[in-house]
DRENLUM-773550 format. One line per 2 residues: number of its first residue (from 1); their letters; for each residue x, y, z of C-alpha. Coordinates in steps of 0.02 Angstrom, whole numbers. Example, Ala and Ser with C-alpha at 12.3 -4.5 7.8 and 13.67 -1.06 7.14 Angstrom:
1) as) 615,-225,390 ~ 684,-53,357
END
This chain:
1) xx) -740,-1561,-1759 ~ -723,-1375,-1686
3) xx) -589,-1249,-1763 ~ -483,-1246,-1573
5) xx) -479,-1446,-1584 ~ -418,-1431,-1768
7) xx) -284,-1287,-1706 ~ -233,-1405,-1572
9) xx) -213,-1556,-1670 ~ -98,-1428,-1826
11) xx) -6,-1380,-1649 ~ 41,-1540,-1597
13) xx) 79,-1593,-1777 ~ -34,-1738,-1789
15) xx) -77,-1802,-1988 ~ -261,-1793,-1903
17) xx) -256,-1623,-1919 ~ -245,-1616,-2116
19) xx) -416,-1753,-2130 ~ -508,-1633,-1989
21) xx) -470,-1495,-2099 ~ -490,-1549,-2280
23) xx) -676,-1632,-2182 ~ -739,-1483,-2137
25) xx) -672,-1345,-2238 ~ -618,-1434,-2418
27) xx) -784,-1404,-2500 ~ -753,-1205,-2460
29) xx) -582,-1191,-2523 ~ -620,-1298,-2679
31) xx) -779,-1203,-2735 ~ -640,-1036,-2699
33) xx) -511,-1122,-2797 ~ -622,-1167,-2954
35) xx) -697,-1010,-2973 ~ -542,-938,-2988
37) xx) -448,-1054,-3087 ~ -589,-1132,-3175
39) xx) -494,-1308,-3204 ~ -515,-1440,-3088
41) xx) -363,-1522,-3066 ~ -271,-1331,-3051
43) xx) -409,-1305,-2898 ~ -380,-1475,-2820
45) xx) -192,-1447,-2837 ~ -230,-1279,-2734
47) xx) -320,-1363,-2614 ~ -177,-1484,-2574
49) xx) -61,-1302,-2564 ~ -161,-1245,-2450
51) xx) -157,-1389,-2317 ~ 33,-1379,-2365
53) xx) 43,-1200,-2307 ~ -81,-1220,-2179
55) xx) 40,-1354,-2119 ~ 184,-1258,-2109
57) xx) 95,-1091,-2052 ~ 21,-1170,-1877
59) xx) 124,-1145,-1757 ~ 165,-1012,-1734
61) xx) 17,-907,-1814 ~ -157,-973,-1744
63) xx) -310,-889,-1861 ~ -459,-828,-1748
65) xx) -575,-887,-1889 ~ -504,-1041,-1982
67) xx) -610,-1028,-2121 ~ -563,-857,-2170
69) xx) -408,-892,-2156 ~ -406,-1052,-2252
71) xx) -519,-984,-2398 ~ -392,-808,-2406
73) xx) -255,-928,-2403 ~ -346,-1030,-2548
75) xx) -396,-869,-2638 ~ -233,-816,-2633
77) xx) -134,-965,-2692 ~ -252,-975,-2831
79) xx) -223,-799,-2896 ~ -30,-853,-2892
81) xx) -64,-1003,-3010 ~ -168,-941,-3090
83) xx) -51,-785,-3145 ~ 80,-917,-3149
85) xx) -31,-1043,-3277 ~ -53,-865,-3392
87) xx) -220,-917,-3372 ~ -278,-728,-3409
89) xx) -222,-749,-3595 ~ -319,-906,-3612
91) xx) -477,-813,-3546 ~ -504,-947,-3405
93) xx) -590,-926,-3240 ~ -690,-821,-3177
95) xx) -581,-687,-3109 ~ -551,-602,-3294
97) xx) -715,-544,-3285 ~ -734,-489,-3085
99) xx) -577,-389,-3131 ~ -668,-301,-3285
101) xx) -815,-258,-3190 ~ -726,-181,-3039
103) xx) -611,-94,-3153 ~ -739,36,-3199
105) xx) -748,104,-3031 ~ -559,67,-2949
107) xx) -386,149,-3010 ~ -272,-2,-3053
109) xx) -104,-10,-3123 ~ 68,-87,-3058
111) xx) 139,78,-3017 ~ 257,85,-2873
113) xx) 252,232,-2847 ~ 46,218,-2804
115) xx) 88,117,-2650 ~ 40,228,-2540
117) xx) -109,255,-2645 ~ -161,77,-2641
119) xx) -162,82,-2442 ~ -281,192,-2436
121) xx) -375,136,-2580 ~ -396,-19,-2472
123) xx) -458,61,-2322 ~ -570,172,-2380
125) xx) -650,19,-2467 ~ -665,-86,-2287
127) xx) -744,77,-2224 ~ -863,85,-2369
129) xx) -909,-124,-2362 ~ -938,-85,-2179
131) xx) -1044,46,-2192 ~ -1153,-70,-2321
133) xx) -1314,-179,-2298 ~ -1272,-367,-2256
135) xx) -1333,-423,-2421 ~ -1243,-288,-2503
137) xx) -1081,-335,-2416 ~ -1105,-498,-2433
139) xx) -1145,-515,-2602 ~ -1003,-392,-2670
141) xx) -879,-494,-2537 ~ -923,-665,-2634
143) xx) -907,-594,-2815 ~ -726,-471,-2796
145) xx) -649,-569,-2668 ~ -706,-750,-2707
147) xx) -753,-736,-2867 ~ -896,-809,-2856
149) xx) -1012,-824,-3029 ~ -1182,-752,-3020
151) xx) -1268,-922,-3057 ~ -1184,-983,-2877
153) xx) -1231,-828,-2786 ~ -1419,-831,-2855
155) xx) -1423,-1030,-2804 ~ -1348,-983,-2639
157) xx) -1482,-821,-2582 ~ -1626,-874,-2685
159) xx) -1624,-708,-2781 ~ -1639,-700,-2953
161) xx) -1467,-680,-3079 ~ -1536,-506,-3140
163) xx) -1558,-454,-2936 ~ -1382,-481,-2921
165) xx) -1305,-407,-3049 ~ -1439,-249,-3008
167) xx) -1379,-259,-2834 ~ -1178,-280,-2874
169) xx) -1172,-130,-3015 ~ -1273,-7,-2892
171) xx) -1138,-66,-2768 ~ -970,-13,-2887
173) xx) -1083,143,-2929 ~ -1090,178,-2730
175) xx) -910,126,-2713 ~ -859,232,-2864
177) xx) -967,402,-2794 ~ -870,351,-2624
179) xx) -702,359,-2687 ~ -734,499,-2822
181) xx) -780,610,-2658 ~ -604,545,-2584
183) xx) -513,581,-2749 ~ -454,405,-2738
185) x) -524,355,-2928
END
């Protein structure tokens, strides 16, 4: 079933909707879900939050690309739970680690006062992934923003583990020289 025919059936509120949508998209926002939260039953649970927000999202806000929008929405109700869970302290999921390894090259901190900061933190990294080779992009996209594990990403390109990780630390040393030059890090 096409994403407008899935819109039109979350527009009309038809139950359909929810089957169409877990069909065609559920395998996506559960492999997002578990490699965040790294428990199954946590990632199935938000799965089901995601149809629930999906739900209650459309009408009125119809996403040009549904899977984006689903697997953001996934991404980010798993980051919720999985702050919520404490799962940080128990060292589960993958997203522990993606953290550490982007942490050597981008300023964090809850600082309120670096709001401002953080704006432009974020669009000088867009301009940066844009400006990078498809597999580059791609491949730093799946880690930092789905955390993805490098034994998924190898299976999924065909490159080797040690590729990967070659091709993801010469990417945060490019994105740290880029932001260095801003005197953003």
């Amino acid at each position: 079933m096409d994403d407008e025919l899935i819109l039109s059936l979350f527009e009309r509120r038809e139950d359909a909707a929810l089957s169409a949508v877990a069909a065609k998209y559920g395998r996506l926002c559960s492999r997002v879900a578990r490699n965040i939260l790294a428990d199954d039953r946590d990632a199935e649970e938000c799965v089901n939050d995601t149809w629930l927000h999906a739900w209650n999202a459309i009408p009125p806000e119809k996403p040009h690309r549904l899977s984006v929008w689903l697997a953001r929405l996934t991404r980010n109700l798993a980051v919720s739970r999985l702050r919520g869970l404490h799962s940080l302290k128990r060292g589960g999921g993958e997203l522990p680690l993606v953290l550490d390894e982007l942490s050597e090259c981008i300023p964090g901190g809850a600082d309120p006062q670096r709001e401002l900061e953080g704006r432009e933190l974020a669009e000088r990294i867009n301009a940066f992934l844009a400006g990078l080779r498809a597999e580059e992009r791609d491949l730093f996209l799946a880690r930092y923003y789905f955390a993805a594990p490098t034994a998924e990403l190898a299976e999924r390109t065909g490159l080797s583990p040690g590729r990967i990780n070659t091709v993801l630390s010469r990417t945060r040393k490019k994105l740290e020289r880029c932001l260095k030059e801003e005197a953003l890090c």
